[in-house]
C-alpha positions in Angstrom: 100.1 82.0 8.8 98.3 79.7 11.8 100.5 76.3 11.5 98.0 74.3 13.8 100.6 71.3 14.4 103.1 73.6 15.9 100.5 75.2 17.9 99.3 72.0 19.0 102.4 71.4 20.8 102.9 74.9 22.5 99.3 74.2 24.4 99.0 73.9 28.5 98.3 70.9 30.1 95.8 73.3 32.4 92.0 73.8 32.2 90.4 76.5 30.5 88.4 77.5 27.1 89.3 77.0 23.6 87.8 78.8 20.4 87.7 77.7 17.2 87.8 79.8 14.2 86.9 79.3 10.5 89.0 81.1 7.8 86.7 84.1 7.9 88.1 84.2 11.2 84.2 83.2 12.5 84.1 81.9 15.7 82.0 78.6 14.7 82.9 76.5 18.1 83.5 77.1 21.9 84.7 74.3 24.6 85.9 74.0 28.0 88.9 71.4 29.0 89.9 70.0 31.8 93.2 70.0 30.1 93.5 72.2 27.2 96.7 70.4 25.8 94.3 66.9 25.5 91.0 68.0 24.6 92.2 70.3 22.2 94.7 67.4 19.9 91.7 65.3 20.2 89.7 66.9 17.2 93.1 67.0 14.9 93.7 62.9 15.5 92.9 60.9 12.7 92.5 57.7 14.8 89.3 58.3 16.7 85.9 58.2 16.4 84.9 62.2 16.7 81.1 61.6 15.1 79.3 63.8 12.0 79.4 66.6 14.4 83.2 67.0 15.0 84.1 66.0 12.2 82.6 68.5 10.1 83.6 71.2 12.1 87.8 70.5 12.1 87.4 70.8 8.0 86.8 74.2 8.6 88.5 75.0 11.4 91.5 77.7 10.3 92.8 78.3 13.7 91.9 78.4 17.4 92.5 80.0 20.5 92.2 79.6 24.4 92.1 80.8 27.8 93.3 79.3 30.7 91.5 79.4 33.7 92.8 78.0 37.7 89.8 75.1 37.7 87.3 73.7 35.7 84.3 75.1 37.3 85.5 78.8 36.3 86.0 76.8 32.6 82.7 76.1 32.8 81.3 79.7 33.5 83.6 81.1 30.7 82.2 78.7 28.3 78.8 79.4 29.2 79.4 83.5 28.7 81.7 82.7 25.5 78.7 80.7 23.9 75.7 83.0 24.5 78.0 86.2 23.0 79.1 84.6 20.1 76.2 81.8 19.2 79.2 79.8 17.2 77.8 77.6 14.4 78.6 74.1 16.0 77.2 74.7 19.2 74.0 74.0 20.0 72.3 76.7 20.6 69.5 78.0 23.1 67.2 80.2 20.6 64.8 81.5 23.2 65.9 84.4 25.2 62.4 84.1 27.8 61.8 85.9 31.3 59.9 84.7 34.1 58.0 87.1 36.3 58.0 87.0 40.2 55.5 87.8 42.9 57.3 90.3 45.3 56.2 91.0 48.3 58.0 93.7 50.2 57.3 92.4 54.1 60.5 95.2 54.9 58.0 97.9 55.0 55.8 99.0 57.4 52.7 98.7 54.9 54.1 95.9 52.4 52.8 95.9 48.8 52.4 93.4 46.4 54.0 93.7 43.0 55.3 91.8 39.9 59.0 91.6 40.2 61.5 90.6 36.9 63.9 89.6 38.6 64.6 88.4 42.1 67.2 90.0 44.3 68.8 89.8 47.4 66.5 92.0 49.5 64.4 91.7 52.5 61.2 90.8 50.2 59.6 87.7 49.8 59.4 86.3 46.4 56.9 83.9 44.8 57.5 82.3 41.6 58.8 82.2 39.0 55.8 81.5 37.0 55.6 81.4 33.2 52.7 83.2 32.7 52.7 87.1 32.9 49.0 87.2 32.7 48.7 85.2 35.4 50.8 87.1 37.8 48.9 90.4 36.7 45.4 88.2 37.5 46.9 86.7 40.9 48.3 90.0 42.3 44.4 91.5 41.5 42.6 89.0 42.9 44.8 89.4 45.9 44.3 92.9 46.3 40.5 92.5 46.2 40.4 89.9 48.8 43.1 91.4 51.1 42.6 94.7 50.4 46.3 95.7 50.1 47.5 98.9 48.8 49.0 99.4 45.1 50.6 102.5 45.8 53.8 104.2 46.0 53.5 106.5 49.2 56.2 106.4 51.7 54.1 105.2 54.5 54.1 106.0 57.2 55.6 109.3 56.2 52.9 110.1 54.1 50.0 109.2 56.2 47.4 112.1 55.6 49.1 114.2 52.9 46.8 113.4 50.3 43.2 112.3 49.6 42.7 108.5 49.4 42.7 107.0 45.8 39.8 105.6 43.7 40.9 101.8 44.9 39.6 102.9 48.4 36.2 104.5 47.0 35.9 100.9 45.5 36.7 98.7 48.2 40.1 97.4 47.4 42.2 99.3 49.8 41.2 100.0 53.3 43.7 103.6 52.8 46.6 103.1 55.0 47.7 106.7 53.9 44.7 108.4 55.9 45.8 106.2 58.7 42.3 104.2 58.4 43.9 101.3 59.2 46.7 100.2 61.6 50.2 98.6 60.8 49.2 95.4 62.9 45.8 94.4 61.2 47.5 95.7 58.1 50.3 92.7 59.0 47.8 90.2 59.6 46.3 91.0 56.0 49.8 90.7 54.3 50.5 87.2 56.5 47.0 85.9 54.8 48.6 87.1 51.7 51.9 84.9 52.1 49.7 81.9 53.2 47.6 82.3 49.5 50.7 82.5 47.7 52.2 79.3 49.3 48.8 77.4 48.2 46.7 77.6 51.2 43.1 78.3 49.6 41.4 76.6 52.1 40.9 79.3 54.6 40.2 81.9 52.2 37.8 79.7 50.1 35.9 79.0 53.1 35.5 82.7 54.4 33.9 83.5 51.0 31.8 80.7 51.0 30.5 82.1 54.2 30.3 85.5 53.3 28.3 84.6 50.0 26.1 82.6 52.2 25.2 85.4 54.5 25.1 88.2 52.2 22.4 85.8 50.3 20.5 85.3 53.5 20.2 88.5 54.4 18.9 89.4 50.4 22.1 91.3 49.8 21.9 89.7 46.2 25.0 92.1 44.8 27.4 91.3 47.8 26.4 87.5 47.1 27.7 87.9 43.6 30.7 89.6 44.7 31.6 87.0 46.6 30.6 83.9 44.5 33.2 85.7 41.8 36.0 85.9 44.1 35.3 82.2 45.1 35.8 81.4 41.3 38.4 83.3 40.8 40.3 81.6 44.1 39.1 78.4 42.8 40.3 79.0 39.3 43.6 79.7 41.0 43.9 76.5 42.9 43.2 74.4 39.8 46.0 75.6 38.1 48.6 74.8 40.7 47.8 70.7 41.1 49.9 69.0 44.0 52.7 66.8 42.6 54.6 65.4 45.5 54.4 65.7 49.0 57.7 66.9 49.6 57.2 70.5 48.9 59.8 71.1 47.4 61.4 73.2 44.6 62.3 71.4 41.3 62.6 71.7 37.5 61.6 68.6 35.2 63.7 68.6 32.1 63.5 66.5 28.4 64.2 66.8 24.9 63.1 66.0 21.9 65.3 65.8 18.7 64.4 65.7 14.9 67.9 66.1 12.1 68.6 69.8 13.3 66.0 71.0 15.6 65.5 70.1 19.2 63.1 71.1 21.8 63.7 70.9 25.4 60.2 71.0 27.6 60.4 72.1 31.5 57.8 72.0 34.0 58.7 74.8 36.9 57.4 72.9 40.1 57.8 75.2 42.7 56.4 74.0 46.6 55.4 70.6 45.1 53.0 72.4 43.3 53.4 72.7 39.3 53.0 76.3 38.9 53.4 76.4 35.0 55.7 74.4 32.3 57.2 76.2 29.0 59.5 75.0 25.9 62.3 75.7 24.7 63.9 75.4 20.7 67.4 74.6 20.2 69.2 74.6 16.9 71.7 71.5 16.9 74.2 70.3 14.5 73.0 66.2 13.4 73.5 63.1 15.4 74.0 65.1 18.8 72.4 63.3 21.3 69.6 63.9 24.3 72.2 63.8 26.7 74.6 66.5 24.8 71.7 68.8 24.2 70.4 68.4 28.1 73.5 69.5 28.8 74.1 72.7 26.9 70.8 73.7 27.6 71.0 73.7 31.0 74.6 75.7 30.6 72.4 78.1 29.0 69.1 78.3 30.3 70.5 78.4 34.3 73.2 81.3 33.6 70.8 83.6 32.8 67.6 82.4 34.8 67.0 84.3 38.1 65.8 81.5 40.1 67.6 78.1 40.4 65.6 75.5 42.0 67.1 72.7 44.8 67.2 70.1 42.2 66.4 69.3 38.6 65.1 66.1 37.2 66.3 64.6 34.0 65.9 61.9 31.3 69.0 60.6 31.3 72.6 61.5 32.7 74.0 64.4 31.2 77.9 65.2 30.4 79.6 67.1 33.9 76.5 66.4 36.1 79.4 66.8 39.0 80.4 70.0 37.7 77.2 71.4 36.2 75.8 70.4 40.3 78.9 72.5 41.5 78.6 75.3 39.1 74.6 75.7 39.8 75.2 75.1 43.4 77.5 78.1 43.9 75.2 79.8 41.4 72.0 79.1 44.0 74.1 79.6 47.3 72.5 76.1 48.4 72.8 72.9 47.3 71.8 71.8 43.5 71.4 67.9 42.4 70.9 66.4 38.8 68.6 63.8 39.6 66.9 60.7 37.0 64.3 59.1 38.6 63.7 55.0 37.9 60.0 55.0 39.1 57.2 56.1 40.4 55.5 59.7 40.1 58.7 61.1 39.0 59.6 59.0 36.5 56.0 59.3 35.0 56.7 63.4 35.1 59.5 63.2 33.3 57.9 60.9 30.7 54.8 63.5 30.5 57.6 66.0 30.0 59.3 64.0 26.9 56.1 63.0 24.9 55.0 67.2 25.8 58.1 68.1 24.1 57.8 65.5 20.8 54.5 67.0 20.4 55.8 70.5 20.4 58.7 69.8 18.0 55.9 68.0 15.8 53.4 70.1 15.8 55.4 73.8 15.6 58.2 72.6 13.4 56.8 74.2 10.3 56.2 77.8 12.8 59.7 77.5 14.1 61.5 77.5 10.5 59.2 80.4 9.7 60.2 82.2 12.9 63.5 81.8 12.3 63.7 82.7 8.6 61.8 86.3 10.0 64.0 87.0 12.8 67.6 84.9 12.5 67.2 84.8 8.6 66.6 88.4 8.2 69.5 89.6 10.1 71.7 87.4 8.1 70.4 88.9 4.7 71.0 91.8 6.1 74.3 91.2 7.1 75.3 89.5 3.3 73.8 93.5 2.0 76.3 95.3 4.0 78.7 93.3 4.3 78.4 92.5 8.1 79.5 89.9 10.2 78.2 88.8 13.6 74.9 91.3 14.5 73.2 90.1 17.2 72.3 93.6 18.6 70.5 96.0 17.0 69.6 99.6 18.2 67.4 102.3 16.3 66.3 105.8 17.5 64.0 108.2 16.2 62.6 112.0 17.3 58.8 113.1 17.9 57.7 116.8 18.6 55.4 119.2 17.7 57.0 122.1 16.3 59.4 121.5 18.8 57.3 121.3 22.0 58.1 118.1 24.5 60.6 117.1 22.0 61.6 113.4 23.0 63.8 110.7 21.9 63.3 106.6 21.7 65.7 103.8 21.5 64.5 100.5 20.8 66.5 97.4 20.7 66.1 94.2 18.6 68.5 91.1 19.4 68.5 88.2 16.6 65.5 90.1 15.2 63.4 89.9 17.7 62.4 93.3 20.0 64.1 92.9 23.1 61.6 95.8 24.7 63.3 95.3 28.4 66.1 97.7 26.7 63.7 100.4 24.9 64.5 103.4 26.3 63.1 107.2 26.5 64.8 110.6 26.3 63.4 114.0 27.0 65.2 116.8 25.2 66.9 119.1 27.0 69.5 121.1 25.3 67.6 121.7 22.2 65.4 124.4 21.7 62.7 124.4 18.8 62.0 121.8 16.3 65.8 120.5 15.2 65.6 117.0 14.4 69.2 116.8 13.8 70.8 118.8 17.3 68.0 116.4 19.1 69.3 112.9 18.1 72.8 114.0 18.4 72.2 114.7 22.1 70.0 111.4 22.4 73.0 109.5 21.0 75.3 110.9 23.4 73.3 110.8 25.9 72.7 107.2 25.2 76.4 106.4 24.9 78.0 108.5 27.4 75.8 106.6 29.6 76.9 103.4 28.8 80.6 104.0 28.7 80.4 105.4 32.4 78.6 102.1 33.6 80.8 100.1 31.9 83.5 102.3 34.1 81.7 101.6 37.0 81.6 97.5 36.7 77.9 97.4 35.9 76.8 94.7 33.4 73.0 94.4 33.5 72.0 95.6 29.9 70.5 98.5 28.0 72.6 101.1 28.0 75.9 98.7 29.0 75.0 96.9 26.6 76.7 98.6 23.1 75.1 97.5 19.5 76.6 95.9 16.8 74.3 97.8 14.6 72.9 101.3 14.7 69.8 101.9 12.7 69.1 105.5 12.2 65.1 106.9 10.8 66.7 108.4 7.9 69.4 108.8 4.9 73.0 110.5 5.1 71.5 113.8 7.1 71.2 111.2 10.1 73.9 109.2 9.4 76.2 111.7 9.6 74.8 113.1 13.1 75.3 109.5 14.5 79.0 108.8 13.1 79.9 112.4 14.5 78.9 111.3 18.4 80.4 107.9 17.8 83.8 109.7 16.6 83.7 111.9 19.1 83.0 109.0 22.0 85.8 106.8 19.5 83.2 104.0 19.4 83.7 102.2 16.3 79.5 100.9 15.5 78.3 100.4 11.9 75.6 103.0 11.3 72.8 102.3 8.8 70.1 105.0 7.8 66.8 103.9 6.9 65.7 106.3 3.3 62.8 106.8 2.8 60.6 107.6 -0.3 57.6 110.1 -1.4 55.5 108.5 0.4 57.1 107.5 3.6 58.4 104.1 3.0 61.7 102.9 3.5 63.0 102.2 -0.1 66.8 101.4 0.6 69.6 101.3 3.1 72.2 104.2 3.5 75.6 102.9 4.5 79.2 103.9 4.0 78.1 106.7 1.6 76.5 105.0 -0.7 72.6 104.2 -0.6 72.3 100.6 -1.2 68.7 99.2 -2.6 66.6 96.5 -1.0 63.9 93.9 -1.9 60.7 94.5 -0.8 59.9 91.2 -0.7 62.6 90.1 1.3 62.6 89.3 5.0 65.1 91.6 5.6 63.1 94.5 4.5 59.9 93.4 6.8 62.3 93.5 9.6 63.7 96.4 8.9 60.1 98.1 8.4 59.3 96.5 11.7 62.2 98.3 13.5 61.3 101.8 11.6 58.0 101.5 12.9 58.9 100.5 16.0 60.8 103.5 17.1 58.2 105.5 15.4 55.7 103.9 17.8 57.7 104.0 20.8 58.7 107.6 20.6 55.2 109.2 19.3 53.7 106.9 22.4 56.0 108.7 24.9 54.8 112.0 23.2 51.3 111.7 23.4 52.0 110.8 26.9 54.1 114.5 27.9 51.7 116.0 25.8 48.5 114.4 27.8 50.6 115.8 31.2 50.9 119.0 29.3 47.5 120.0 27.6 46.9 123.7 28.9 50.8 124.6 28.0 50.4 126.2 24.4 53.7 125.8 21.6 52.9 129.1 21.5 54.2 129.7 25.2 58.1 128.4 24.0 58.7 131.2 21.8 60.7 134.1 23.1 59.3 137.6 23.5 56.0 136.5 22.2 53.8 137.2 25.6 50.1 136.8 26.5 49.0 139.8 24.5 50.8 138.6 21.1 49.6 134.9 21.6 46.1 135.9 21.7 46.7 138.1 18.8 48.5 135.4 16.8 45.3 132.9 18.1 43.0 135.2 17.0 44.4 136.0 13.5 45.2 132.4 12.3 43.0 129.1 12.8 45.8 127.1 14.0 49.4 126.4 15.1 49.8 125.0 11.4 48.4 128.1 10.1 50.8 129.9 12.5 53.9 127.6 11.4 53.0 128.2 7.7 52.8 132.0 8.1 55.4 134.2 6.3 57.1 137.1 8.5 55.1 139.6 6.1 52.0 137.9 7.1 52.9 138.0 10.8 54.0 141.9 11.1 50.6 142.4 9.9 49.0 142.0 13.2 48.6 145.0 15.5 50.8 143.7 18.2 53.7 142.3 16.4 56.9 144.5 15.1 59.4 143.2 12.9 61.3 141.4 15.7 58.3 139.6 17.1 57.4 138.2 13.5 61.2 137.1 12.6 61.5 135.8 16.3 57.7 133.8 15.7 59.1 132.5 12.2 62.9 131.4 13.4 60.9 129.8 15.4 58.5 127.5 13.6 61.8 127.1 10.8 
């Protein structure tokens, strides 16, 4: 039994992290102290004024725990980590999980490249970004390779210079085929410096030349040249809207403000990013009543900047947050230069952060009705599905499924969904290689270990970067008990102790009920936890017949036929000949197959083991 008033007095006067459980033994709140023996007696002192919030929280609070830590700033990091893996009820709580995509260019090579990048990392590259729009990295790194002409290969150059023809990008003018040696590392340099110049925001020069060039194709009647050109000088133009000047300074910075309505909150940022505004996004938090702007600035940014890639030199704000000192510190050593938590009182800035506050009110007004939706899909369904078998605390979920053809290019896929959403950055693909023939069964067990075995030898090495690190608190398997059974046998084996689920399905190929701890539990079809579920199924199905099609497409002149042993190039035309098909030849009995003139009794039982 958890006495709290006697473990009340054996707490340190040191900082660290508490955690408070409920009497399901739930963790429903996480904090960081300065002194743990203060903050902690705080909530269990009748004489002061906690607010809704706190309040309702120590009714349910059964018992707590902490951590101690040697300063505040590493409290601070703990409490961040602590938060995002457990999403306790009373914290507020960063719902999106978004990415931001990078322009990398790799000025370390001899012949650089330009690329989208998901991350940035501590290389000799040059990155650009982040911005918030994939599409309009994709649409940026093409218009740059029309007008400089850079190459989009992967050739080790100049190792590589002459091995093979150049690709169609030279035949249509968008690469000037540094791998036939066509052009030399200097002018190729000059090309990538234009390059750096464009992504910096200097249009100028480049809009000019193609005004020029349109102007002198026209002259001289080149009419499809002129066009050419007047669509680049769109395209550039349409480019240097988008990024409007918004100070002079050029600097780096990230506008933040919230909006707040009873339990929902939206926080709206616009990414400025060499005083230009390169793109602006929103965020949804779910918040327990009466927490103010200032408490849910603050947690979001605790969120949001722990698992961002890029931190920018300072970020602007409505109003003061809690631990701007530390949160400066924390992001600071985060960055590797110095962070400040700024609030502007007039002028331009003040008016951003203003446009950023009304941007988010209209958001949280406009998509409230969308967001509750969203949640009771994703977050909603995982919960139902939790109640039905008697789960606590999925946030990952992992499902696999097979794809062959009568065992040819048998392959495996893993996709992942977190808080019911797919997290496709973790999808991953197996080839099969110690199976031979179609076995279902012998494949997913050697996907599973693969999968797991994997893992658990990261995890050895100190890597923490997701997918296969990363172990599920669910495992979702395409079928009923057969499949079950294959998946608790690896995960017995490995001593892995993960709930496995099998997906049964009926006649007709649709998932009518859940198989779990030997029992096959039924399931509404109208529920939200069986669209989710469906969504998953099909899913993997997708992602493993995609990477099918795509071995089979490398593969099209190998025949099945070719993977059965002792059946050689006289017996397959024989068998080709005979039957219409390699369903005919699947469906054949081994009295049907010794009928033709080249097969013995072996052959035909060898042909059939085959195929069964």
């Amino acid at each position: 039994m958890f006495d709290i008033q006697e473990e009340l007095k054996k707490l340190p006067g040191k900082p660290g992290v508490y955690i408070m459980h409920d009497e399901k033994d739930e963790i429903i709140y996480v904090g960081k102290a300065v002194s743990l023996k203060n903050r902690v007696r705080q909530y269990f002192q009748s004489s002061r004024n906690k607010g809704v919030k706190i309040e309702q929280m120590v009714t349910h609070i059964a018992r707590f725990e902490y951590i101690v830590t040697d300063s505040e700033l590493e409290a601070l990091v703990l409490e961040c980590n602590l938060i995002k893996e457990h999403r306790p009820k009373y914290n507020t709580m960063l719902m999106d999980d978004k990415a931001y995509p990078f322009i990398k260019v790799t000025v370390d090579e001899p012949f650089p490249r330009v690329m989208v990048a998901r991350q940035m990392v501590k290389d000799k590259s040059r990155y650009f970004g982040p911005y918030t729009s994939a599409g309009a990295v994709k649409d940026t790194i093409e218009l740059i390779r029309k007008l400089y002409h850079i190459r989009s290969c992967n050739r080790k150059l100049p190792k590589d210079i002459g091995k093979e023809r150049p690709c169609l990008n030279y035949h249509i003018r968008q690469c000037k085929a540094p791998c036939q040696g066509y052009i030399s590392e200097e002018e190729y340099r000059r090309s990538i410096q234009e390059v750096v110049h464009f992504l910096n925001g200097n249009y100028d020069i480049i809009l000019k030349e193609l005004e020029r060039k349109m102007q002198e194709a026209s002259d001289a009647m080149e009419f499809e040249k002129a066009i050419e050109y007047r669509e680049l000088l769109a395209s550039v133009q349409k480019v240097a809207q988008k990024q409007k000047i918004t100070d002079t300074a050029g600097e780096d910075r990230d506008i933040l403000a919230a909006a707040v309505d009873e339990e929902d909150a939206v926080v709206q940022v616009f990414f400025i990013r060499g005083g230009r505004l390169i793109g602006r996004d929103h965020f949804y938090l779910k918040i327990v009543k009466e927490e103010t702007k200032s408490e849910i600035l603050s947690s979001f940014i605790k969120q949001f900047y722990a698992g961002t890639p890029y931190i920018p030199s300072q970020l602007m704000l409505k109003e003061e947050v809690e631990d701007m000192e530390l949160i400066e510190e924390w992001l600071s050593k985060r960055r590797g230069h110095r962070v400040r938590l700024k609030i502007p009182k007039k002028g331009t800035k003040e008016k951003l952060v203003e446009l950023a506050e009304k941007n988010a009110s209209l958001v949280l007004s406009t998509d409230k009705e969308r967001l509750k939706r969203e949640e009771g899909r994703t977050i909603g369904a995982v919960k139902e599905l939790e109640k039905m078998l008697g789960l606590r605390g999925v946030v990952r979920m992992e499902a696999y499924d097979i794809s062959n053809t009568s065992g040819f290019s048998s392959v495996g896929s893993m996709v992942v969904y977190e808080r019911g959403k797919p997290k496709r950055n973790d999808y991953r693909k197996f080839k099969i290689k110690g199976v031979q023939g179609p076995d279902d069964y012998a494949s997913m067990e050697e996907v599973l270990t693969r999968r797991f075995e994997h893992g658990m030898r990261e995890k050895e090495e100190g890597k923490d970067m997701g997918g296969f690190t990363a172990f599920p608190d669910l495992i979702l398997m395409d079928g009923g008990k057969g499949q079950v059974n294959v998946a608790q046998r690896v995960l017995d084996r490995l001593k892995l102790d993960i709930p496995v689920c099998g997906m049964v399905k009926d006649d007709n190929h649709r998932t009518r009920g859940l198989y779990y701890q030997n029992e096959e539990i039924a399931i509404d079809r109208n529920s939200e936890s069986f669209r989710l579920i469906t969504r998953i199924q099909d899913e993997a199905h997708r992602f493993a017949i995609t990477f099918h099609r795509q071995l089979r497409g490398k593969k099209q002149v190998h025949s099945v036929l070719e993977d059965i042993p002792g059946v050689g190039p006289a017996r397959r035309k024989d068998l080709m000949r005979h039957f219409e098909n390699i369903d005919a030849v699947r469906n054949a009995t081994v009295e049907q197959l010794k009928e033709l003139p080249s097969m013995n009794e072996k052959s035909a039982q060898d042909v059939y083991n085959f195929f069964h």
